[in-house]
C-alpha positions in Angstrom: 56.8 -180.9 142.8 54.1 -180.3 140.7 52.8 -183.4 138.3 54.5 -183.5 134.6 53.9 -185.7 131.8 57.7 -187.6 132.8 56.4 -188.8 136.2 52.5 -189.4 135.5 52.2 -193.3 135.6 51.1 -194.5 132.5 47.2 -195.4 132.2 46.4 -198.9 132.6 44.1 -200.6 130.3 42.7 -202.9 132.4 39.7 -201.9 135.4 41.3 -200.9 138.5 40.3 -200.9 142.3 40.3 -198.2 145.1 39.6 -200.5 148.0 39.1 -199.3 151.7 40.5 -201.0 154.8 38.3 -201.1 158.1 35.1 -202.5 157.7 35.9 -204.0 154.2 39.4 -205.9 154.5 39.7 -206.5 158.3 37.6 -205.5 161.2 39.9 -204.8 164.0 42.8 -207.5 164.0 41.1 -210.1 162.2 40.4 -210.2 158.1 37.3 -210.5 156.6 35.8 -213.3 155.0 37.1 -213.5 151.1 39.5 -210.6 151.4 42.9 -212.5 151.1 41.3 -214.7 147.8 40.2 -211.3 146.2 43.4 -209.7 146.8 45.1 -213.1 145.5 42.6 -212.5 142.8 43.8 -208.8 141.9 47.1 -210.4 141.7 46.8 -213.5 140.3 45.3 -211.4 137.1 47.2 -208.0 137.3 44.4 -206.1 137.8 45.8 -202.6 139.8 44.6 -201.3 142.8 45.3 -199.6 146.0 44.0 -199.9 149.4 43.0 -196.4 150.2 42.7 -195.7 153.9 41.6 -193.0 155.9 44.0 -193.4 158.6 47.1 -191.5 158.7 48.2 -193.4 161.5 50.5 -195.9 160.0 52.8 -195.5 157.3 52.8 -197.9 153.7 55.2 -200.3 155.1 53.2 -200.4 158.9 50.4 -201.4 157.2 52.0 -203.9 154.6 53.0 -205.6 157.7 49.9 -205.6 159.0 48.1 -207.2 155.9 50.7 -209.9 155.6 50.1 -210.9 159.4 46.4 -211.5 158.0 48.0 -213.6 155.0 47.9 -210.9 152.6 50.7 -210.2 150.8 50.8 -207.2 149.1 53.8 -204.7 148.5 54.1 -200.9 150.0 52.9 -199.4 146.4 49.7 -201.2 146.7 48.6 -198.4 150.3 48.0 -195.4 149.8 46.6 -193.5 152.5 45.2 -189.8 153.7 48.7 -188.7 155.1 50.3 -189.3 151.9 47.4 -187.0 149.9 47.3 -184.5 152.2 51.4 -183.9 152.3 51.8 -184.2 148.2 48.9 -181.7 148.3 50.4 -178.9 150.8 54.0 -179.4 148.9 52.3 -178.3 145.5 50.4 -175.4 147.5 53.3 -174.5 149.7 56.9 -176.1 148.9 58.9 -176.6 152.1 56.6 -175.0 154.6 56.0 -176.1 158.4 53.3 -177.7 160.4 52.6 -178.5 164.0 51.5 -181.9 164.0 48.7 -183.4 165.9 49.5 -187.5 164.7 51.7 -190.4 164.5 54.4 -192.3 162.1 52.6 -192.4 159.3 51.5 -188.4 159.3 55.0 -187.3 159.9 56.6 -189.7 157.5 54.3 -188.4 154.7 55.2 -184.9 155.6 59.0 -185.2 156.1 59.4 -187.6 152.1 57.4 -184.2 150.7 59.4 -181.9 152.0 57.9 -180.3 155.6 59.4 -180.0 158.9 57.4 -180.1 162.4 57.3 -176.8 163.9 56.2 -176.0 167.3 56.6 -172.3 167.7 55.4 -170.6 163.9 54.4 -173.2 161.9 52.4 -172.4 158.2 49.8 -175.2 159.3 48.2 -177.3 162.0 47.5 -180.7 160.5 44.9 -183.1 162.8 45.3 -187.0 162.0 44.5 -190.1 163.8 46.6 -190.6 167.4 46.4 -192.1 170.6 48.8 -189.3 172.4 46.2 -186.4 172.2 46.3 -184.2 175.2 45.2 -181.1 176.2 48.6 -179.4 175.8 48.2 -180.4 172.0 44.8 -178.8 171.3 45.9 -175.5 173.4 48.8 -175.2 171.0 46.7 -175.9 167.9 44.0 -173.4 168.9 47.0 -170.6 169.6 48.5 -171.5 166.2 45.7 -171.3 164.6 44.5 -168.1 166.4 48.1 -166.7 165.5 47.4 -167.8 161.5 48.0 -171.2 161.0 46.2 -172.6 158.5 44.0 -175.6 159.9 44.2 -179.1 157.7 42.3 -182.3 158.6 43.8 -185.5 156.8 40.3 -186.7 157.3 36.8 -186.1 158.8 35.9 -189.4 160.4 34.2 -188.7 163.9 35.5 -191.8 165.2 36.9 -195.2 163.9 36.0 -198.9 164.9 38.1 -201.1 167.0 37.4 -204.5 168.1 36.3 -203.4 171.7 33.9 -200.7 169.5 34.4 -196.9 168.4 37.2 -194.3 169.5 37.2 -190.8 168.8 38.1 -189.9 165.3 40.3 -187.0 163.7 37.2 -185.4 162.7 36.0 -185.6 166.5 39.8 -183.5 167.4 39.5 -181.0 164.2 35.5 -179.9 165.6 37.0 -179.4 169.0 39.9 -176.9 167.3 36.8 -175.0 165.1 35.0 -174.4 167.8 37.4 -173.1 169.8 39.0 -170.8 166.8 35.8 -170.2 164.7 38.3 -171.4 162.0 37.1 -174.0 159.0 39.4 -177.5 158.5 40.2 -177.8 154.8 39.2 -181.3 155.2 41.0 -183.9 152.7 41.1 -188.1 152.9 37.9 -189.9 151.6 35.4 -188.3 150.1 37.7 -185.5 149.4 38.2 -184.6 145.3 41.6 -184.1 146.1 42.7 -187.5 147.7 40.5 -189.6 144.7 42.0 -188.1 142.1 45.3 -188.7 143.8 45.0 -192.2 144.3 43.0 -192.3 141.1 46.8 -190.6 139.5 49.0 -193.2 141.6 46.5 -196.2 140.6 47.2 -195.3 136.9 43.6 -195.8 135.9 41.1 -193.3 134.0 38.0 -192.8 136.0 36.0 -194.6 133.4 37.7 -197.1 134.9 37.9 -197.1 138.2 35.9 -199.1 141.0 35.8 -198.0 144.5 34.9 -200.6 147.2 34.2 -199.4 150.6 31.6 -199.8 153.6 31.1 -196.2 154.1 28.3 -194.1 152.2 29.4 -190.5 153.6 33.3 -191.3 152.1 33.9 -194.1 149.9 30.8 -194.0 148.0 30.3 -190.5 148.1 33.9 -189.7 146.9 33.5 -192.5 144.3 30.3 -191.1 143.1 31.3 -187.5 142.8 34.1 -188.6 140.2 32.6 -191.2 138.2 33.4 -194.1 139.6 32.0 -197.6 140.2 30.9 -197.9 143.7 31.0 -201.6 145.3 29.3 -200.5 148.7 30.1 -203.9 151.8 27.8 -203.8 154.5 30.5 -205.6 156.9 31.4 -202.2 158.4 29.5 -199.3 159.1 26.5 -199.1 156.8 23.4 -201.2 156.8 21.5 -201.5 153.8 18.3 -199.7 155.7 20.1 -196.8 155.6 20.5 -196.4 151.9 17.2 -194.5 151.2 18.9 -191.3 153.6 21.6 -190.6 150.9 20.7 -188.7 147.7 22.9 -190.7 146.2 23.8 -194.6 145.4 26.2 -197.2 145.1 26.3 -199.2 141.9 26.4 -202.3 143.6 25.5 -203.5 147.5 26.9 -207.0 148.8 27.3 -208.3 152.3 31.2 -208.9 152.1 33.9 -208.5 150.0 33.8 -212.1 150.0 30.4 -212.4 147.8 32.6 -210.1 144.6 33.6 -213.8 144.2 31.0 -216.2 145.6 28.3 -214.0 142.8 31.0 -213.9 140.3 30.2 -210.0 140.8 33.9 -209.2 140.4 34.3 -211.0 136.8 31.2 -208.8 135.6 32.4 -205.2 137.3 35.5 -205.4 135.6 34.1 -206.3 132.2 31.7 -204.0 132.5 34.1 -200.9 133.6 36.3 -201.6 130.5 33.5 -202.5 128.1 32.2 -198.6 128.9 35.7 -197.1 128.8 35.2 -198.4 125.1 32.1 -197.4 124.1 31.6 -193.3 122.8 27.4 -191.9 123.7 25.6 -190.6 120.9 23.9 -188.3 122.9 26.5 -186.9 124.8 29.6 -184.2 123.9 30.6 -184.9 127.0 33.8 -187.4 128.2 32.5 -191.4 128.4 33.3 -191.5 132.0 31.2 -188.5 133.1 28.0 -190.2 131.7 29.0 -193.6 133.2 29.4 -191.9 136.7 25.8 -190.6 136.4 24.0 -193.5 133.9 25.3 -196.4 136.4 22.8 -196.0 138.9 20.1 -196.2 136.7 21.0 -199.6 134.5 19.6 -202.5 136.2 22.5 -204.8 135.2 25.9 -204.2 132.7 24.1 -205.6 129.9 21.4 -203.0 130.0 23.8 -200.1 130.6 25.6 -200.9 127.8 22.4 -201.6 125.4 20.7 -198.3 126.6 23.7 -195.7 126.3 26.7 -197.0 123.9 26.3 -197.5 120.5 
């Protein structure tokens, strides 16, 4: 269904949080230090937010259970994943069309609440997400679908994902193998994808102006983050290391070893004010909207003070 004014959430008016799973909440089975007091935090203050994930693995309630076995307590609204983006996507591009399925729960449970059924002879797509069943069988099917029409949809590009005994192939690593063998381009959704930020951005119920993204991956998180205008709390507990940073074109706003330290600096406090006090504040210089010049001034303000001082008035 496509989005009206009667079922957009309403905006919040307080700074709200797009915060990314591996890497940055757990790593593997075991939770990172000063996750479960920020999310108690978040709470605690009624601050929104979402943990955005790029796995389409699990479903919301899979991975509710999962958090609270790490003593985080959260409810199923607060996950919102790549499965669940790219299904409300293809229902507004296609109502009530079919897909051969290369994925688990959380994939097919997306699909089926928006409408789709699996189909294994003609389906309208073949959508790759994350799975531990993948077989050859599978990819000879996608690649004859996809020969025969089938439009090809990742949920997400990621060439592999971290486990505690190290990496395992990723969707991105199963959607290459199906190009190559098709000539066919993925439309590839999930993190950095316009498509899946602005749909969490909708679901979160905050304007980009203020919106803070926290994640440990520069080619997703940050990068979708930066392309929209949001805050960008980069973690080097996952897959980035801060000697990396001068390959990207592009920045986070801030860099800290954990998610832990958004507490330990006070860094958390000062993002938040600082989000809402530029939501507030109209550029002289600019026609264009607040949060456009925020996304592109952040970078270059040493601190929130100086931001502020330099392009509100």
């Amino acid at each position: 269904m496509l989005a009206t004014l009667q079922n957009v959430p309403p905006l919040s008016t307080k700074t709200g949080f797009l915060i990314d799973m591996d890497g940055v909440i757990y790593r593997g089975h075991k939770p990172i230090r000063g996750a479960a007091e920020l999310i108690a935090r978040l709470l605690e203050e009624e601050y929104p937010f979402l943990f955005l994930t790029n796995n389409s693995q699990r479903s919301r309630r899979d991975i509710q259970l999962r958090l609270k076995r790490m003593d985080i307590c959260v409810e199923e609204r607060h996950v919102f994943t790549c499965a669940m983006a790219t299904a409300r996507f293809l229902a507004r591009q296609n109502p009530g069309g079919t897909a051969y399925v290369i994925g688990e729960g959380g994939l097919l449970n997306a699909l089926h609440v928006n409408g789709y059924a699996v189909d294994d002879l003609h389906p309208d797509y073949v959508i790759v997400g994350e799975g531990k069943t993948l077989n050859m069988d599978m990819l000879e099917k996608a690649v004859t679908f996809v020969n025969a029409g089938a439009r090809l949809i990742a949920t997400n590009m990621d060439p592999n994902c971290p486990t505690e005994r190290g990496m395992r192939p990723g969707c991105g690593a199963i959607v290459r193998a199906i190009e190559a063998a098709t000539g066919r381009t993925a439309l590839a959704l999930g993190k950095p994808s316009p498509i899946t930020m602005c749909e969490a951005a909708r679901e979160l119920g905050t304007p980009p102006e203020r919106t803070v993204v926290i994640g440990d991956t520069m080619e997703t998180d940050i990068l979708g983050g930066v392309q929209l205008g949001f805050s960008t709390v980069l973690v080097l507990s996952g897959g980035t290391r801060r000697s990396e940073l001068n390959e990207f074109a592009y920045r986070p706003t801030h860099v800290v070893k954990s998610i832990g330290d958004l507490l330990e600096r006070d860094l958390f406090g000062t993002i938040a004010a600082w989000r809402a006090a530029a939501a507030r504040c109209a550029c002289p210089q600019s026609s264009s909207p607040t949060w456009v010049a925020a996304g592109r001034w952040a970078v270059e303000a040493a601190t929130p003070q100086a931001f502020l001082a330099q392009r509100c008035s």
